[in-house]
N, C-alpha and C positions, 0 to 999 in steps of 0.2 A: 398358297393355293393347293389342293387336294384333290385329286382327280375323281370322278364318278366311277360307280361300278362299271359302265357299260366303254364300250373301247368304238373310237371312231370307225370300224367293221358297220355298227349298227346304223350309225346315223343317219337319215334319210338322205337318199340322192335327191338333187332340183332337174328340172327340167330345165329348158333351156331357156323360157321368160323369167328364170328367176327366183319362180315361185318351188316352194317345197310341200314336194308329194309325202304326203301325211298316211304308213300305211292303215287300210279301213280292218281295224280289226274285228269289230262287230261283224261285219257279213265274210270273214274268212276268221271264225276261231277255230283257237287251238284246242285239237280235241283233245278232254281231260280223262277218259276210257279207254280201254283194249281190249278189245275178243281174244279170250286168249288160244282161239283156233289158228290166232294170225301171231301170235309171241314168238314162233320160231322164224318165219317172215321177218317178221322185224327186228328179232335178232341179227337175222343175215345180212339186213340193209344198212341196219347201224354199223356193221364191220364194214361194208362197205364203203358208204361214206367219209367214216372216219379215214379208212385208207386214201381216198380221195381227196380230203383236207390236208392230210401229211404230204400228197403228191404236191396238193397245189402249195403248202407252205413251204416243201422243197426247191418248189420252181420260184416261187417269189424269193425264198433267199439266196438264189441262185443270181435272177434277176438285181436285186441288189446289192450284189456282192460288183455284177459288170457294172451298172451305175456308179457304185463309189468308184471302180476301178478307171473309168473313162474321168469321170468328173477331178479326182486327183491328176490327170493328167493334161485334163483340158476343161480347167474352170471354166471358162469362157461360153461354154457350150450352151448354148437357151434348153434347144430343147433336150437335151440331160436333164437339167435343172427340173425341169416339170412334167419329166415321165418318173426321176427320181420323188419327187413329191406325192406323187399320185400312189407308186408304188408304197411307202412309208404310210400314207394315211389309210388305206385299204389293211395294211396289215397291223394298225392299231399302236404303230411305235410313237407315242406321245414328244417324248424332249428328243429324238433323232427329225422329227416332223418339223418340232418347233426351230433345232437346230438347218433345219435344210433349207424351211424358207426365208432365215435370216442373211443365210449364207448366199441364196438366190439375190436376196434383197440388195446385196451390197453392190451387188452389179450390175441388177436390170431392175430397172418398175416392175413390178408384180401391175396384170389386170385387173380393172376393180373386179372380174368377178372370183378372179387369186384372194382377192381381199374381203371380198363379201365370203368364203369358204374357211380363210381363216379362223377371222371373226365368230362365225359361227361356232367351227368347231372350238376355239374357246370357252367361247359361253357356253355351251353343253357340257364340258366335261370339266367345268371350275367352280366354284362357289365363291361368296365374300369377299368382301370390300375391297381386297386387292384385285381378286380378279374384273370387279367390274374396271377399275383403272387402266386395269393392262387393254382389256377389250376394247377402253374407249382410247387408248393410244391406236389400237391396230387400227379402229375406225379413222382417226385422225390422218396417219400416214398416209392410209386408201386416199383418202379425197382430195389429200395434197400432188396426190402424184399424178389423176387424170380426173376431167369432171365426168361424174355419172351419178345420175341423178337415182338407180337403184341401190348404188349405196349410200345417198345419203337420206333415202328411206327409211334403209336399213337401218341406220344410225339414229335418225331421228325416235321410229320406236324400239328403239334396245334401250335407249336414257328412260322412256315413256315406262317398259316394263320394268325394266333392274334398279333404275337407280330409286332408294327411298324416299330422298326428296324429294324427288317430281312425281310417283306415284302418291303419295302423300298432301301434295300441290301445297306445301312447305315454303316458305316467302324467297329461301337462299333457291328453292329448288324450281321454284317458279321463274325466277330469275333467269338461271340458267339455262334451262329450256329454252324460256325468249331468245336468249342471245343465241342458241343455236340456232337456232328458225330463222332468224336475222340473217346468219352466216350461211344457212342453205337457200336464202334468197336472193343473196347479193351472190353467189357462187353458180346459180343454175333457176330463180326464177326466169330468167326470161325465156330459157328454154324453153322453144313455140310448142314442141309435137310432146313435152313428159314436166313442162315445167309447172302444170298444175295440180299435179301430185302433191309435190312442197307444199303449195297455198293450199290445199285442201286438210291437209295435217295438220297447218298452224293454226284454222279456224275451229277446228276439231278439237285441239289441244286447248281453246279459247273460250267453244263452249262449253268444255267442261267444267272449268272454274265457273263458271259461271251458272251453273248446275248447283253448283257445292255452297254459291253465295247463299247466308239465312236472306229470309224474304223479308224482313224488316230491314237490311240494312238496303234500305234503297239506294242510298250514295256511292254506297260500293258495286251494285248492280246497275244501274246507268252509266257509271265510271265503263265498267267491261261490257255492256250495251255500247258504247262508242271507241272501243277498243275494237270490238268485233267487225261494227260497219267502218271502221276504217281499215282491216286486213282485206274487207269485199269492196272496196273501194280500189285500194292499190291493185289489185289483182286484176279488175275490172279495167284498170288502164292498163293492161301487160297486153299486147297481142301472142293469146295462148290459144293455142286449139282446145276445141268445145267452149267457148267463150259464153254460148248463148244457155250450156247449161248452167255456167256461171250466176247468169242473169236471174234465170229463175230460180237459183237456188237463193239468192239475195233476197229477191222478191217474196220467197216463203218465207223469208228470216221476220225481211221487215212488216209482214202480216202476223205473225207470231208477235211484235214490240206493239201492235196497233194500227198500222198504216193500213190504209182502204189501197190494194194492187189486183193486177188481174195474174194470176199467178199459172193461169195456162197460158199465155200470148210473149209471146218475146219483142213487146212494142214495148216502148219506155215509156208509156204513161204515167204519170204519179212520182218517176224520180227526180231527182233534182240534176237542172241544167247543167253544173258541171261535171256529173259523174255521166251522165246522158253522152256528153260530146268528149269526155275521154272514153266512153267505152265505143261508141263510132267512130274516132278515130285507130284505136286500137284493133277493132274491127277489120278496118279498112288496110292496116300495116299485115295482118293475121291472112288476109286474102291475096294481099300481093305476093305475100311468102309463099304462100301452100304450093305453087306448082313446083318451085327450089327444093320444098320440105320430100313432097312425092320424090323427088328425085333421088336426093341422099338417102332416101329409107327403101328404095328399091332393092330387093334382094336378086335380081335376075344379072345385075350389073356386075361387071368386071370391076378389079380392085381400080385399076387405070382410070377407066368410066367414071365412077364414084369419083375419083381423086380428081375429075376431072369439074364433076358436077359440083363440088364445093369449091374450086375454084372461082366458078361462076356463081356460086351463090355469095362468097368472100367477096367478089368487085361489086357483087349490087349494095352488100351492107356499106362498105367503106366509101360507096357512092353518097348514102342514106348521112354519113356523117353520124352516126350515136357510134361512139368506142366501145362501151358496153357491149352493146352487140353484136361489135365485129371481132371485139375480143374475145367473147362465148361461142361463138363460131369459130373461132379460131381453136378453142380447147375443145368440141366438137370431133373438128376436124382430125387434133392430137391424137384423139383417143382411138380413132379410127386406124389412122398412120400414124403412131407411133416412131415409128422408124424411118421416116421421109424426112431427108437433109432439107431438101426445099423447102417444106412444109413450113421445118423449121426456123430456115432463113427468114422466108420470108414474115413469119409471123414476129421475130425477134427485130428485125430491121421497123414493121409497124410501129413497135412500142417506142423503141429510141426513138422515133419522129414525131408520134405523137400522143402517146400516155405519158412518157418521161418520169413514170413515180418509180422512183430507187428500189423499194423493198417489192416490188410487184414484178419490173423489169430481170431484178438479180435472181428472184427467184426462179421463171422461165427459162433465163441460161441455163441455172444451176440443171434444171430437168431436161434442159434440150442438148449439153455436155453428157448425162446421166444416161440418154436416149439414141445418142449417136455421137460417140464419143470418138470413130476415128474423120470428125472433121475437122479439120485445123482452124477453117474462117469460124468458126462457132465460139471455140477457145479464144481467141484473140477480141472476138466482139464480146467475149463473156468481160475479156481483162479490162477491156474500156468502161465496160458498164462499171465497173466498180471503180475504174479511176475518177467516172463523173459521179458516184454517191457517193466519193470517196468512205472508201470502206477500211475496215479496220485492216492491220499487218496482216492478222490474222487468216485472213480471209483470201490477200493473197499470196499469202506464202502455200496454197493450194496448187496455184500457177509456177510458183518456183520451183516447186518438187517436180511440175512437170516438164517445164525443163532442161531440169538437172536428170531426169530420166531421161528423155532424149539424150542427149550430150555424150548420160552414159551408154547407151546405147550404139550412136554412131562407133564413139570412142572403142568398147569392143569388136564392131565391124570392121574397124578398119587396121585393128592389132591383128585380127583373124580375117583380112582380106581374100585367102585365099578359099574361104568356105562360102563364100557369097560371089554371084553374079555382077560382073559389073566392076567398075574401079570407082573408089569412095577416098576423098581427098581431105587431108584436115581442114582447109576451107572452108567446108561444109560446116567443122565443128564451130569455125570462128565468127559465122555469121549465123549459129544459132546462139551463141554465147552475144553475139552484137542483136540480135532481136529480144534477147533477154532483157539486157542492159537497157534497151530503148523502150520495154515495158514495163519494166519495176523499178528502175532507178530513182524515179522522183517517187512513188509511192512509198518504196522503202529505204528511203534515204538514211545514213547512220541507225542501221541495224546490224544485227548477225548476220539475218538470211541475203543481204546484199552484200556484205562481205564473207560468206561462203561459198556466192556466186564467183565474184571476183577472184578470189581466191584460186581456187578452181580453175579456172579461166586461165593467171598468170601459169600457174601450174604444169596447163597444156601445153602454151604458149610455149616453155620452155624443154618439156620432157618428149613431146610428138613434134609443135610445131621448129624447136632449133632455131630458135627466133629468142636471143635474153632480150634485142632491144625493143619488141614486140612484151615482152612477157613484164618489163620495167613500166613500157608505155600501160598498159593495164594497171599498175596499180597507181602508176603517175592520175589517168583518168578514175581513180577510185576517192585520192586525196582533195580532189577538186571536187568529189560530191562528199563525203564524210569525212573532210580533214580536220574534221573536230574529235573523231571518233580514235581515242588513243588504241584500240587494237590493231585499227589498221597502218599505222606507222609501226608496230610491235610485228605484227606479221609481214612488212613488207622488209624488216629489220632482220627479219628470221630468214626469209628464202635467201637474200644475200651472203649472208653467214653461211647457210647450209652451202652454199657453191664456192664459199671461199672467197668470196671478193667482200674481202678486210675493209679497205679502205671504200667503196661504195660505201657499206654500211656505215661507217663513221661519216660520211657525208649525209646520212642521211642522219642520225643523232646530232647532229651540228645544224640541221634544218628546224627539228621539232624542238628544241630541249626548251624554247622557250615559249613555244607556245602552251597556252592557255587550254586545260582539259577537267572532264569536270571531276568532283572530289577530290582523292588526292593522286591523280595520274598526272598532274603537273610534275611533282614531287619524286613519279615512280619512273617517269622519264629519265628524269635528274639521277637517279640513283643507278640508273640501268646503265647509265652512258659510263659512269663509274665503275660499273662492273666489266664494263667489255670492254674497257681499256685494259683493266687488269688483267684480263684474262687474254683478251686478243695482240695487245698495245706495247709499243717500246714505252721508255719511263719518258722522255719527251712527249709522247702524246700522252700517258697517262697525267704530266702537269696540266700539261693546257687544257685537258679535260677538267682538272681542278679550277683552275684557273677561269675558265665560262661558268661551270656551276654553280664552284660556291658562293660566285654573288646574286645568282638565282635563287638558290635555295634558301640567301639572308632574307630576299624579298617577298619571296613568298609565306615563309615564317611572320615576317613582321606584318602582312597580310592578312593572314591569319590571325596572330594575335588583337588586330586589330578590330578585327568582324567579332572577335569573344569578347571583347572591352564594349564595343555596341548592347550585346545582348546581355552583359551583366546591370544588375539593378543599380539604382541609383545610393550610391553609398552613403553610410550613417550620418556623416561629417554633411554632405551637403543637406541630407532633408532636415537634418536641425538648424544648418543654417536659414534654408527655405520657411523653416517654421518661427523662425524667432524674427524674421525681417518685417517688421511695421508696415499697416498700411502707409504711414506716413513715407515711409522710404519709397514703397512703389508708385506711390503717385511723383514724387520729387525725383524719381529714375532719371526723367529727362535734363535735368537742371544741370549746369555747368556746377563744379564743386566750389568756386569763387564766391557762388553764389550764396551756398547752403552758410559761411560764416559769419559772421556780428560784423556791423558794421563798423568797427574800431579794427578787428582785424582785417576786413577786407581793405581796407584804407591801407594798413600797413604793405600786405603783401602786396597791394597790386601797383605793377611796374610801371604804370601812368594812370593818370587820372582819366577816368570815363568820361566822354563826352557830353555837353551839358543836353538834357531834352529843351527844345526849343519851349517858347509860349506855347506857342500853336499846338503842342505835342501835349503838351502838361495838360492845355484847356480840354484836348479829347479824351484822355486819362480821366482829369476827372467826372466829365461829362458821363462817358461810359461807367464809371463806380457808382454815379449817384443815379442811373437807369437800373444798374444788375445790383442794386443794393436789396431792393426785397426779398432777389432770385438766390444771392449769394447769402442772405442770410436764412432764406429755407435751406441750402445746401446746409450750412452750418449746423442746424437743426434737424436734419438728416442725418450727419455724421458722428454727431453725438451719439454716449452710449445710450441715451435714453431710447434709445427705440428697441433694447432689449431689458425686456426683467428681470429686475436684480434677482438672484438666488435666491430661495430659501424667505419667501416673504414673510412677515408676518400676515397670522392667517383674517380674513376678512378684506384683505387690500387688493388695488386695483392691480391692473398689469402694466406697467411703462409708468414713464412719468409724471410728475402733475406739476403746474408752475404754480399752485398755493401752497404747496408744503416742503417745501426741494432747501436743503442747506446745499452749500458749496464750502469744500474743503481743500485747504492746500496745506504745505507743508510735510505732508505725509511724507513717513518713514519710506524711504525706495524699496526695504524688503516686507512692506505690509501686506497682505494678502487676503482674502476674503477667510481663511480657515485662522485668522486671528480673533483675538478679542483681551477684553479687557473690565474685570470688574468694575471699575470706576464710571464705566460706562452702559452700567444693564440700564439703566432709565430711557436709554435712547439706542437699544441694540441695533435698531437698523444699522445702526453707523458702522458699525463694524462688517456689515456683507459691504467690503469694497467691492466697486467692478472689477470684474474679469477681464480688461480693457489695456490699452497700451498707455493710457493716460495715468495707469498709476504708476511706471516707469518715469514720469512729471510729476509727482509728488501734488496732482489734482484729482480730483475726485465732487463727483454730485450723489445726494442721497436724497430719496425722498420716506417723508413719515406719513402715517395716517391721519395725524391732525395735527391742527397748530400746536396742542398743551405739548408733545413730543416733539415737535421741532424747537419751541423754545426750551425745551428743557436740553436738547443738543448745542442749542447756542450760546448757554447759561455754561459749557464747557469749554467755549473758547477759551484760547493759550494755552489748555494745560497739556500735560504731558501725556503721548504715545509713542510708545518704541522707543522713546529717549531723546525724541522731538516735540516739542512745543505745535500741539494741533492749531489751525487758525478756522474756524466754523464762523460762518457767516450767512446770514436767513438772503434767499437767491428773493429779486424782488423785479420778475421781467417787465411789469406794470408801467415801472415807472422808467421808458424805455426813450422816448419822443415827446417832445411839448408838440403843441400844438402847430406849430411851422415846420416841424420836421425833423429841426436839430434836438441833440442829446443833451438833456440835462446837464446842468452843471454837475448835484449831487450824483447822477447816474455817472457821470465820467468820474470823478474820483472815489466811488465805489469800488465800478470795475475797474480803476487802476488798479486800488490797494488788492482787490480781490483775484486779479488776474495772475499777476505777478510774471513769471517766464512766460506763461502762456502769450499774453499781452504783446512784449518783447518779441516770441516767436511769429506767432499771427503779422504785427507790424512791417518785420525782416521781409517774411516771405510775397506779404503783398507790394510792398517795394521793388524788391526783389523782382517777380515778375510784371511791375508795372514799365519799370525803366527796361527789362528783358524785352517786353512787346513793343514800347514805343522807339526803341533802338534798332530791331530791326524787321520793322515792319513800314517805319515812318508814317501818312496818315494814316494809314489803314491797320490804325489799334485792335486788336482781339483780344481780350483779355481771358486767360485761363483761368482752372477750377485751381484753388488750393490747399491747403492742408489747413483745416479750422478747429481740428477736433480738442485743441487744448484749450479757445475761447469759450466764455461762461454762454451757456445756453440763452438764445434769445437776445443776445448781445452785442452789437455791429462790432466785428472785427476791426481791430487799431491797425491801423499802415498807410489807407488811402490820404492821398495829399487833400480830398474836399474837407477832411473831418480829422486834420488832424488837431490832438489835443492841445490846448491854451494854461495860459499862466496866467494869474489872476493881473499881471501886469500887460497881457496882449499876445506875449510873445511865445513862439509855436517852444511845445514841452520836449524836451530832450528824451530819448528813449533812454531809460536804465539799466545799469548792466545787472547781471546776476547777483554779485552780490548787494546790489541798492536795493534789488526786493526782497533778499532775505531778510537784511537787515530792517525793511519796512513790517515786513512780516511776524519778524520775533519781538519788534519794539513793544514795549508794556505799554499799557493804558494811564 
């Protein structure tokens, strides 16, 4: 910011409504000629004058020299403060000006009309973009500090003139504007006798954009057509004085959009019925007020009188029940008396009772402390207000300072009793330190600022009051509200030490050492008790000090270590275990491991025979497989690798599998892989993308081709060698699944036997397995589980159920084979 040529000397004084006297220079110029009959004349009066400005600028820095000189002595002073200012702005000192009335500021509200003089001189002697900033903080502070509805005039057009987005009527700057208007509505429209000032400016501000709208965008011009009748609307329901020029100034609007109104009569013909009966009501609230209004705006009145007449206008509103308005009266009133405790009280006891909003409430303290700062009840009702919005530490460690200033305070009264009137007894101090206590305790529980009360406190206790068991009991009561808080065991460890009482101290490291503190103050406990033995301690207490901690400090270590083993990743070893475990394995989790073995070794191991399942048991077993046979053989079909595509197809071919072209292979090589192959084999390459599957760890495997001539040309390779294993390829054929009753082929059962091989075997086990599992301990009420089928030939009823188990051409049921009977079926020649 850059100051102007011209120095606050010049700037026009206001009158006292406000307004600034503009001087007329046109009918008083300055004359630009001289007779030069009169040049020695005017010689002599220029010496004159000039000597006359030296005197007067002798006597002003004369003047300002006593000012500083009182003001360093007695800050406190008001009116210093604002004959010092007055002084400073007359004789043009720009930063000793600005410095004076910040300095003012810290300890009294400045008037709005301090604030509206600021402000201005501001804006005159600043240019750009920071100074518009600065100017709209001074504006801001003013209105927070008293309502007055001339500064926020003032405020409204200083945005209007300076700032460029709103001069501009710019979308961000349009914005902004509204929302101030908003902010001086809710702040001072209802003000009856000035609050229509506001709403005259908003609407003003409203038809202007509306001025600037092109005339084709109609949508945007009846948008702010009913922007406007609704700012003459709300304002129409305010009980404001002059209401009825209100009306017809409406009236002229709404003849101006087209409406047929009588625009000289203040009858409500033509408007519509609910603006009709809120502006007669509003009317009617505007009439019962005016003799209240006449009253507080009487100049003839005593300040008493006055203070006496808004008390009486305060019981009619709070009679009336709107808080709005008892609360604009109440700021009102503020602005008036200032400095009236009552005033005060009573308006801050209203809000706790019945506005109860936190940020509105804390704020009026803050200004009613700031206003009349030596009342006690005012502070104490400030501190509650913020215990019930519970407010941040911050806010009241405000209160602590004050105090901890009292405190200090008595405290050197009563060192230097003999300079004051009166006998002052430490008593005093211990029941402002117990008011203390009983105001921030729960607020600032395990902090500093409660533990440099405390502190402090013990301190007295012991250096004035001569009281250690009083000065113990203090930190005794400090550990029952922060005995989490390890400084305060640390400091109450230290007062001990400093007086020499050894052994206290050690009782009191023999209390904490074990408790729990956060980070590593567990730890710095433990370590501390070790040093002050060393240092304080016979070598009998320095063992026994060993002797408590170092099984402490193992446990906390191994504590420790314990919480780092949490938070380290899961190691190499397990995710490749996690990676290599079979779906097969995770579904069979649950299974006893008796289970998971062939049934030649479970026979051997197990140390009695199982119980035999009853008939009755058997017949629901198989009842239930021959219902879940369709369901269990879509699961099957489900689990197969067929429901993903093979790799690397050949190109033209479908996706998944097909049951006209599908070989089935077994015998495969255990280290075969899809990135094998094998010249002998290019006629039928598909064969060589094995699945990616767990099935090839089973030496099974399904391939499907794009037509029959390549599937038979794959089958024409059965037996021969891959990997150093004799392949076994066989054409899959799901067709021939069920005769016509339901049972399985003869040729389909000895197909999928030969074709199954282990898989067969496994499938069989497991469905045994859990059929005798469920009918054993479930008795009738069989359930039968999901199980592991991925090794069964697709489309294929899994082998194991007792309805369908397999026959011999002489009746009798077919023995299941062990591994090596299907290899050897497997690799036999043709």
């Amino acid at each position: 910011m850059e100051p102007k040529e011209e120095t606050l000397a010049t700037i026009p004084e206001e009158e006292e409504d406000g307004d600034t006297v503009i001087p007329d220079v046109e009918n008083n110029p300055k004359p630009t000629t001289k007779d030069n009959s009169s040049d020695s004349s005017d010689a002599s009066d220029s010496d004159s004058d000039s000597d006359s400005e030296s005197e007067d600028e002798a006597k002003q820095s004369m003047e300002l020299q006593t000012l500083q000189y009182q003001l360093s002595n007695e800050p406190s002073n008001y009116d210093t403060h604002v004959q010092y200012i007055k002084v400073l702005r007359k004789m043009g000192e720009i930063e000793k000006l600005r410095q004076a009335r910040e300095a003012m500021n810290e300890i009294f509200p400045l008037t709005p009309a301090m604030w509206q003089e600021w402000a201005r001189d501001e804006a005159s002697i600043s240019t750009g973009p920071e100074a518009l900033l600065g100017v709209e903080k001074i504006y801001e502070r003013g209105v927070s500090d008293y309502l007055s509805v001339p500064l926020w005039c003032d405020y409204l057009k200083f945005v209007q003139e300076y700032d460029p987005s709103i001069r501009a009527f710019l979308p961000d700057g349009i914005s902004k504007a509204r929302n101030l208007f908003e902010r001086a509505i809710t702040a001072a429209g209802l003000h009856v006798s000035e609050g229509s000032k506001i709403w005259e400016l908003y609407r003003e501000f409203e038809l202007a954009i509306f001025c600037r709208i092109d005339e084709t965008n109609l949508k945007e011009k009846e948008k702010q057509v009913q922007r406007i009748r609704s700012i003459f609307h709300r304002q129409l329901s305010v009980p404001l004085a002059n209401s009825s020029a209100t009306l017809l100034a409406y009236k002229s609007w709404e003849v101006e959009q087209g409406a047929v109104l009588d625009v000289e009569s203040s009858n409500l013909d033509g408007i519509s019925s609910n603006v009709a009966l809120a502006y007669q009501k509003a009317l009617e609230m505007c009439n019962a007020r005016a003799h209240l209004e006449e009253q507080i705006s009487r100049q003839d009145l005593s300040d008493s009188e006055k203070f006496q007449q808004y008390m009486i206008y305060l019981k009619y509103e709070q009679s009336s029940g709107d808080p709005g308005r008892v609360q604009l009266l109440y700021e009102r009133a503020i602005t008036d008396f200032p400095v009236s405790s009552d005033l005060w009280l009573d308006y801050t006891q209203y809000l706790d009772k019945t506005l109860k909003v936190g940020n509105v409430v804390r704020d009026v303290y803050s200004r009613a402390t700031k206003n009349c700062p030596w009342v006690g009840e005012l502070w104490v009702r400030s501190l509650l207000s913020l215990e019930r919005s519970r407010a941040s530490e911050e806010e009241i460690s405000t209160y602590l300072d004050l105090f901890l200033t009292r405190i200090d305070g008595l405290r050197r009264r009563i060192l230097f009793s003999g300079e004051v009137e009166g006998v002052l007894d430490y008593s005093l101090i211990r029941e402002t330190f117990q008011r203390a206590s009983d105001y921030l305790s729960e607020q600032m529980k395990n902090t500093d600022g409660l533990l440099r009360l405390y502190a402090y406190w013990a301190h007295l206790e012991q250096s004035m009051g001569k009281d250690m068991v009083s000065a113990r009991g203090v930190w005794e009561r400090l550990l029952k509200i922060s005995g989490a808080m390890l400084e305060a065991w640390q400091s109450y460890i230290s007062m001990e030490i400093e007086l020499g009482h050894i052994n206290e101290a050690r009782s009191i490291y023999k209390r904490c050492y074990s408790k729990r503190f956060t980070g590593t103050g567990s730890e710095d406990i433990c370590h501390a008790w070790l040093r002050f033995e060393r240092e304080y301690g016979t070598l009998e207490d320095f063992d026994h000090s060993v002797q408590k901690v170092t099984p402490r400090l193992e446990e906390l270590q191994l504590f420790r270590s314990q919480q780092e083993s949490k938070s380290l990743p899961e190691s190499a070893d397990q995710k490749e275990h996690s990676v290599k475990k079979t779906g097969r394995e995770k579904r069979k989790s649950d299974l006893n491991i008796s289970y998971e073995q062939s049934p030649a070794k479970r026979q051997k191991n197990a140390p009695q025979k199982p119980k035999k399942v009853h008939d009755k048991e058997k017949q629901q077993v198989q009842n239930l497989a021959e219902e879940n046979e369709g369901r269990e053989t879509k699961q099957t079909v489900e689990e197969q690798p067929k429901e993903q595509p093979i790799k690397d197809a050949v190109p033209g071919r479908t996706k998944g599998f097909t049951d006209e072209c599908t070989a089935f292979l077994s015998n495969i090589n255990l280290k075969a892989s899809p990135r094998h192959n094998c010249d002998g084999y290019n006629v039928c390459r598909p064969l060589m993308k094995i699945c990616d599957d767990s099935s090839v760890t089973l030496g099974l495997a399904y391939v499907d081709f794009i037509d029959d001539e390549h599937l038979a040309a794959a089958v024409a390779k059965n037996k021969q060698m891959f990997l150093g294993k004799k392949l076994s390829i066989a054409r899959s054929n799901p067709k021939q699944r069920k005769d016509s009753s339901g049972e399985r082929a003869p040729t389909e059962q000895a197909q999928s036997h030969q074709q199954t091989g282990n898989a067969g075997t496994s499938a069989s086990k497991e469905s045994s397995i859990e059929t005798s599992k469920q009918s054993r301990g479930r008795g009738d009420s069989v359930q039968l589980k999901g199980k592991n089928t991925f090794a069964v030939p697709r489309n294929v009823r899994p082998l194991g159920f007792p309805a369908i188990k397999p026959k011999t051409e002489e009746g009798e049921d077919l023995k299941p084979k062990s591994n090596d009977e299907f290899r050897k079926m497997f690799i036999k020649k043709d």
